[in-house]
Structures are given as C-alpha cells and as structure tokens.
N, C-alpha and C positions, 0 to 999 in steps of 0.2 A: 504493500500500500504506500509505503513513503517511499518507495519507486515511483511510483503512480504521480506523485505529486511532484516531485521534484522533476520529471520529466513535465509536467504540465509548465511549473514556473521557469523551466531552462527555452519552452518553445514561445509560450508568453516575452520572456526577455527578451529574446532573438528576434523575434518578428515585432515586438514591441520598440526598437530601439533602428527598429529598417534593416533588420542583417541581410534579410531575404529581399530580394529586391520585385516588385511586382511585376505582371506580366498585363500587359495591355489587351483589350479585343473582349467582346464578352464571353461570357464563362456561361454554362447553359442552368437555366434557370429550373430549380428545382427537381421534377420527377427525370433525373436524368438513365442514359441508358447503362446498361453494364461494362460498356468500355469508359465510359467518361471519364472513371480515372485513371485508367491505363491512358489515355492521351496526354492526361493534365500534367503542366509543368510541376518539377516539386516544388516551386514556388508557391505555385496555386496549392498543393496539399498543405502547406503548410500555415498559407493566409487560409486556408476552411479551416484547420484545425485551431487557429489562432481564435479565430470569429466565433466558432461550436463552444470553445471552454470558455469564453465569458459571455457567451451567453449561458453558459450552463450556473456559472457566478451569478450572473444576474437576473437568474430564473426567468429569459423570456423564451416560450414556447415558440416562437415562429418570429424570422423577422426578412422582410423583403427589404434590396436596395439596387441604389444607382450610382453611375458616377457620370455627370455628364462632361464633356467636353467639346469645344469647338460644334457647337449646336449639332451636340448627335451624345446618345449614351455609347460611351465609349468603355462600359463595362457593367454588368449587372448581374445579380444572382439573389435567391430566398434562402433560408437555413429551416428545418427545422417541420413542426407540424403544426397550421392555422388551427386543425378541430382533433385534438389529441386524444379525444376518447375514441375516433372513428379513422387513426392515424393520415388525416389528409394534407401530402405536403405544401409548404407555401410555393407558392410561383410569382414570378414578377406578370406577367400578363394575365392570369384570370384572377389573384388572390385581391379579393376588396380591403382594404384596413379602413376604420373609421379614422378621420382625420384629427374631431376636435378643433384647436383653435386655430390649426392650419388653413380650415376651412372659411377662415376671413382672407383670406390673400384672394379667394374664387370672387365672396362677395362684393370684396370694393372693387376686383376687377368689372362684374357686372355693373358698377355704378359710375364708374371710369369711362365703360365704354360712350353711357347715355353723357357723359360729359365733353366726350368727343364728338358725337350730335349738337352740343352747343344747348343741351336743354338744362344746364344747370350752371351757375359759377361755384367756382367753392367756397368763396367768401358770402355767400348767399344766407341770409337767415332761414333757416331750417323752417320756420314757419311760415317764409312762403307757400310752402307747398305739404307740408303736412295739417289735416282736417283739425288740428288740435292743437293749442298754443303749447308749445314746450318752451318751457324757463327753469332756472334754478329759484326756487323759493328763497331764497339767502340774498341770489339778485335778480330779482326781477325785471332789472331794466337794462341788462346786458345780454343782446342778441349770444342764438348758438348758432353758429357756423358747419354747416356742411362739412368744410375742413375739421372741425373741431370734433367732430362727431366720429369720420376717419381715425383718426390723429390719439385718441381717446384722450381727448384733451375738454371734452363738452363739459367737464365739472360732475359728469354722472360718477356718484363713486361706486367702488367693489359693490357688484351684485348682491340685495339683497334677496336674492331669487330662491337659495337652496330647499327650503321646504314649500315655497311655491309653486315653481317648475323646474330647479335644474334638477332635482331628483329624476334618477330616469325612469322613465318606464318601458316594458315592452310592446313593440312594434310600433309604429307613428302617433303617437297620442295627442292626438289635434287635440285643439280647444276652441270651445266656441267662443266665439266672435274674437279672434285674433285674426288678421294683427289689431283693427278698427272693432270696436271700441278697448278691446283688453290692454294695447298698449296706452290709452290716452288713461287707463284706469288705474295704472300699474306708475304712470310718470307724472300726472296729477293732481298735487294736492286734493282732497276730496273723492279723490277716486276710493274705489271698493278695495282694490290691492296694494294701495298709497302705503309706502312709510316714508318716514322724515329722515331714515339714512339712505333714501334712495340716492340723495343729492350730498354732494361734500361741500364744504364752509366755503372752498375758493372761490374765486370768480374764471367764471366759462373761459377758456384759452390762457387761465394763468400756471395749471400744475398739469400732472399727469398720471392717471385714475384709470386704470386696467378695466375695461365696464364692456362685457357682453352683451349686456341689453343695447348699446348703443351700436351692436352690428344686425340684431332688429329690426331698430328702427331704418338702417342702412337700406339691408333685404325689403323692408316696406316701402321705400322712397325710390327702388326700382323698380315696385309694381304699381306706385302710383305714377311714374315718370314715362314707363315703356307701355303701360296698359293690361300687362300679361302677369300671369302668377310668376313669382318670385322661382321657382323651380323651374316653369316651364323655361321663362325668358333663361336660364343659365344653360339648359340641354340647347338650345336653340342658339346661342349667340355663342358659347363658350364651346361648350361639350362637341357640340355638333361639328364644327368648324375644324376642331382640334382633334379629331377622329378617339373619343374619348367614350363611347358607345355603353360604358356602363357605369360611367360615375353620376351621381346624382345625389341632392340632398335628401330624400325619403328613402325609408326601411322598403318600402313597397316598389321603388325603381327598381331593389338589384334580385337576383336570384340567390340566396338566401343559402345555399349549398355552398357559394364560393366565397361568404364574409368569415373573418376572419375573431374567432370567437372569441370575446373580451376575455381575458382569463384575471384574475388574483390571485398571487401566490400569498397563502400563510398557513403557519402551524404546516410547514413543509408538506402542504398538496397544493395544487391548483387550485381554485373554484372558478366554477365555469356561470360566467352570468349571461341571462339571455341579452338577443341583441333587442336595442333598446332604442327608443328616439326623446329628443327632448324638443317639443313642437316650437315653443313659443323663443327656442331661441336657433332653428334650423339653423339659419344663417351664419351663427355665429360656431358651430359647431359639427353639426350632422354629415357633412359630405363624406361620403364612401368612394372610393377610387380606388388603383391598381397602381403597382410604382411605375408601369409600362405608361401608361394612359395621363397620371400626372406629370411624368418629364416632358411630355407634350407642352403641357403649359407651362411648367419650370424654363423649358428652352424659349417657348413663346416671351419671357420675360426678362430673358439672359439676351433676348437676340433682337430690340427695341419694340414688342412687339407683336411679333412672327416666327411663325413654324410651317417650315414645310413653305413655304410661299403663300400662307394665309395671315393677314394681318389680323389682330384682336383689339389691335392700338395704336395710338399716335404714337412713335418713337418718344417724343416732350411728354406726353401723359406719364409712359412706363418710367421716366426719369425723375418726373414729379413725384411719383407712390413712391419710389426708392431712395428718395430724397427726407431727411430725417427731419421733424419739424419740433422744435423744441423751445424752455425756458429757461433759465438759469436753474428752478426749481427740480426739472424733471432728473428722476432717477434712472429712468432709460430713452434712450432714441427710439420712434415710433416713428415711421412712414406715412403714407394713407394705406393702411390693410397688411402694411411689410411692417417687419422687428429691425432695428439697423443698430448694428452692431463697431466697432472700431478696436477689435483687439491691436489690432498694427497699425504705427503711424504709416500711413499711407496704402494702406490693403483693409477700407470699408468690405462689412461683410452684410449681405442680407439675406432676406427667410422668415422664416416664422418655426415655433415648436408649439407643439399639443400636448395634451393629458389630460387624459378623463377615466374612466371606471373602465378599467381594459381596453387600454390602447396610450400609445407615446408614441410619440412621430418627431422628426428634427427635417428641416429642409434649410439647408444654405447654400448661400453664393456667392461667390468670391468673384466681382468682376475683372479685378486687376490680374486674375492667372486664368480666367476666361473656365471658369468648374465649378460644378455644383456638386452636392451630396444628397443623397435624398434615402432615407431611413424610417422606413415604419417596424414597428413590435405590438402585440394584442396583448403586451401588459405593463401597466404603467407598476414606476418605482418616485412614485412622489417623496416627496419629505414626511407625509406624515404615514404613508403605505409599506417605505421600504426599507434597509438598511443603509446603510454610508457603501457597503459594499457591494451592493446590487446596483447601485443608482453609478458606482464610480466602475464597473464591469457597462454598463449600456455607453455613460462616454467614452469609455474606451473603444467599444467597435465604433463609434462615429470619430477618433480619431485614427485609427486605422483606416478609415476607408479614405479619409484625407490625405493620410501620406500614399496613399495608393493611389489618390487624383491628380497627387504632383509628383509623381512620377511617370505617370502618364500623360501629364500635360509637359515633361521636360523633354 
C-alpha cells in the first residue's frame, strides 16, 4: 500500500512540475476503443493518470474538458463516469453538465446581441422598459442602469432567494406569474416576497454585490426587448447559429439519459440528487451544455464574435462584456456577464466559474497566449461542502490543463 502511494505522489510530482511534456491534437473523448492506449503517447498515459488520481482526491465522478487554441479545440477528452450507479462514461460531445453561474456569460450575450440592434443603451435606466419601477429603497432617486445591472453593480445585494427559490427542485419548477408580476413582487417594497435585505445600503453603480436575481431580470429584458421567451430567443439566436443542438436553459430541452448527474460526496459515498431546475432564476443558472457545443461559443468570444464564419456580435460589443467595469470599492472585476481577472501584469484573464448542488465548472481565457480552458465536474467542492483537499485536487487539474495549453500554444 505505501507503494501504492508513493508511486501516486512520484507521478503527481513529475507531471505536476511539466516533467512530461504534452502532446498536442485531440485525444479521443471518452468510451474509447481497445487500442486507444496502445496508440497513446506515454505522455498522454501519464497526463490521464495524473488527471484520474486527483480526481480521485477530489472525489469528482466524471469530468469533461477543453483546451482551445487559435479558434479551434486543439485538444479534449472526459474522465470518468456522469451516472455511476448505471456506469455511463462522460464524453465531451453528448455528456450535458449543468453550468450554474457560467450560465450568465449565455444571458448577457443574448442581451448584447438586442444591443447590437441598437434597441437599448447601457446607460439607459432600467425603467424605461421594465412594467415596474425598480429602485433601491435606500435611494430612490438614483436611476439603475442596464450596465449596472450586467456589471452587478445595481446595489441588488446577495440573494435573499435560498428558501424562496434557489432551493432546487426536480425537473423545471415554473412558477406562476414569473417573471411579470413575481419579479416586480420579489424587488418591490410592498410586494408579497419583499424583504429589506433584498437591496444593500450603497448607492446603484457605487460597490459590487454578486446578485443572481439581477440576471433575471436580465433574461426578462430580452423577452421584453426581442418579443420571444427568454429560452426560445437563446436556441434561436445563440444555440442555433453556433451549431449547439442540445444546450438549453430547461430540464425539458435535453434528453435526460445524457445529463450528467449532480453527485455529493460525504460520509465517503456519493449521493446522487435528482436533476433539478431553479425556475425563477433560469437565467442566471440552468443552462445544460456539452464541453463540444460550449467551445463553440467560448471561441465565438475569443474570436471578436465568430465561429465558424457566423457572427453572434459586434467585435466592440465582445470587447465591451470583457472589459472590467469597476470602483475603487469593488473587490472583484466584473465585465457585462464575464468575471475578469489580472493574475499577471499584463496577461488579463476572463471567464466565469459555477457551483451549485452537483456540478463546478471553470471556463477561462487568456487573450494574450490566444487559449482557453474549459472544465466541467457533476460535483461541487465548495467551502462549506468540501475539504481544503478536494477543493485544492479540482485546481489542480484546471492547472494542468493550463500548462498543457501553453505548451500547445508554444
């Protein structure tokens, strides 16, 4: 057994430290055949084995990725099994992951586009065009910006959602009358689902308030803008376009066989929860996708825009969302719908990451070495779910697959 181990941490080291240098081109995605690995470089054995034992550290049952380069995935593969009681492995092209709050990068794109139409400014008070005056009760008389509301800069604070709606349930649990009247009831004063920590003390565009409900109201302001449901308009303008055939924000869109089932590890089993919807905040969370079908739009945004010779966007829009908007106060860069990051003077990073009740995703991009990363797992290792060493076993394959995109991008 302490063989066992110290053969783990000698391969951990070595491929941890770049001994093994990567090997370019994609590697075959999951249910591969029985030569696969008589082909495969011992590089590639040894980057799968490296990936298998921390995921095996960080207890995730299944995890799909990418790496993309010069507007093409220049390598990808799954690990593992999405539905472990019924052994079915992940794939990068049919396995669905829930995205969680990746799944705002989709929505301000759909709100991006109607801004490319010229039907909105972003400096625009929100109130033009929503049926219901929204303000911060704290101030009254300082418009919310469009931007602001992107940006989550509207003064909305932290969700007070959890025992109202973000609790999940299983399969698409509409609610009646959302989004018209429930959000106007929920944001309000006076409303039925009003509280007074809906709203934070600052004033609209001064700090920066992590607020779900404010991708919502987003999703609502592109079906009052475009005329179409909020789902449909993103199959039609996004999905469609981007040959993305099975991503959608409803339980009811995907085929149910191929999502990737939320798992929790504790008291060393899995728990397998069912797949679940959280209605009143789709937008801000629900989108199902496949790492194959997402790099579409990862590269559509890496590439001003465009995939494939289909534009999504104005080149200056995609630069605007990627563009951090900030105060002296804020504690992170936020984009419109993108997270922006600056670990290196001079190499901005962007993306977004998720977590929700069985499921963590990470998606970055590094414009300056022209690669992205894109990482799904069906079980989250949050701060209050997981160990120090499960949570630091998931960054570690998301820093492997890094140095495996600059060495493919060298």
């Amino acid at each position: 057994m302490k063989k066992q181990i110290l053969a783990i941490f000698v391969i951990l080291f070595l491929v941890g430290i770049g001994f093994f240098p990567a090997i370019t081109g994609n590697t075959a995605s999951t249910s591969m055949p029985s030569d696969h690995y008589e082909s495969q470089q011992p590089t590639d054995l040894f980057f799968d084995l490296y990936i298998k034992t921390l995921m095996k550290i960080g207890h995730k049952p299944s995890i799909a990725a990418a790496i993309i380069h010069d507007d093409e995935v220049a390598w990808s593969n799954a690990y593992g099994y999405y539905d472990i009681e019924n052994q079915k492995q992940a794939t990068t092209e049919d396995t669905l992951y829930l995205q969680a709050s990746v799944s705002k990068t989709v929505t301000a794109t759909a709100l991006m586009q109607l801004y490319d139409q010229g039907l909105f400014d972003l400096d625009d008070d929100v109130n033009e065009y929503l049926p219901f005056e929204l303000r911060n009760p704290n101030h009254p008389d300082i418009p919310i910006t469009i931007k602001m509301i992107l940006s989550h800069r509207s003064s909305l604070a932290d969700d007070n959602l959890h025992w109202i709606c973000l609790s999940y349930l299983p399969g698409d649990p509409d609610v009646e009358g959302y989004p018209d009247p429930w959000l106007e009831d929920y944001l309000v004063p006076g409303g039925s689902a009003y509280s007074s920590s809906t709203w934070s003390t600052a004033k609209p565009g001064e700090e920066y308030y992590y607020a779900n409900i404010g991708f919502s109201i987003i999703g609502y302001l592109v079906e009052i803008l475009s005329g179409q449901n909020f789902n449909e308009y993103c199959k039609e303008h996004i999905f469609q376009p981007l040959q993305m055939p099975t991503s959608g924000f409803r339980l009811s869109d995907h085929n149910i066989e191929n999502i990737a089932i939320p798992y929790e590890y504790k008291n060393n089993h899995y728990f397998r929860h069912p797949h679940y919807g959280i209605h009143v905040l789709h937008p801000a969370i629900t989108l199902r996708t496949t790492v194959e079908e997402f790099s579409h739009f990862i590269i559509a945004h890496m590439n001003g825009g465009v995939w494939n010779r289909v534009r999504i966007l104005e080149e200056s829009t995609v630069e605007m969302m990627h563009t951090a908007h900030f105060s002296p106060k804020d504690k992170y860069n936020y984009g419109l719908g993108w997270t922006i990051t600056n670990k290196l003077i001079g190499k901005d990073e962007y993306g977004h990451s998720g977590g929700y009740v069985g499921v963590h995703i990470l998606v970055t991009i590094v414009p300056k070495d022209d690669i992205a990363v894109i990482l799904f797992s069906n079980e989250l290792d949050s701060e209050l779910m997981a160990t120090k060493t499960e949570r630091k076993a998931f960054n570690a394959i998301n820093n492997a697959l890094f140095r495996k995109a600059n060495r493919i991008a060298s």
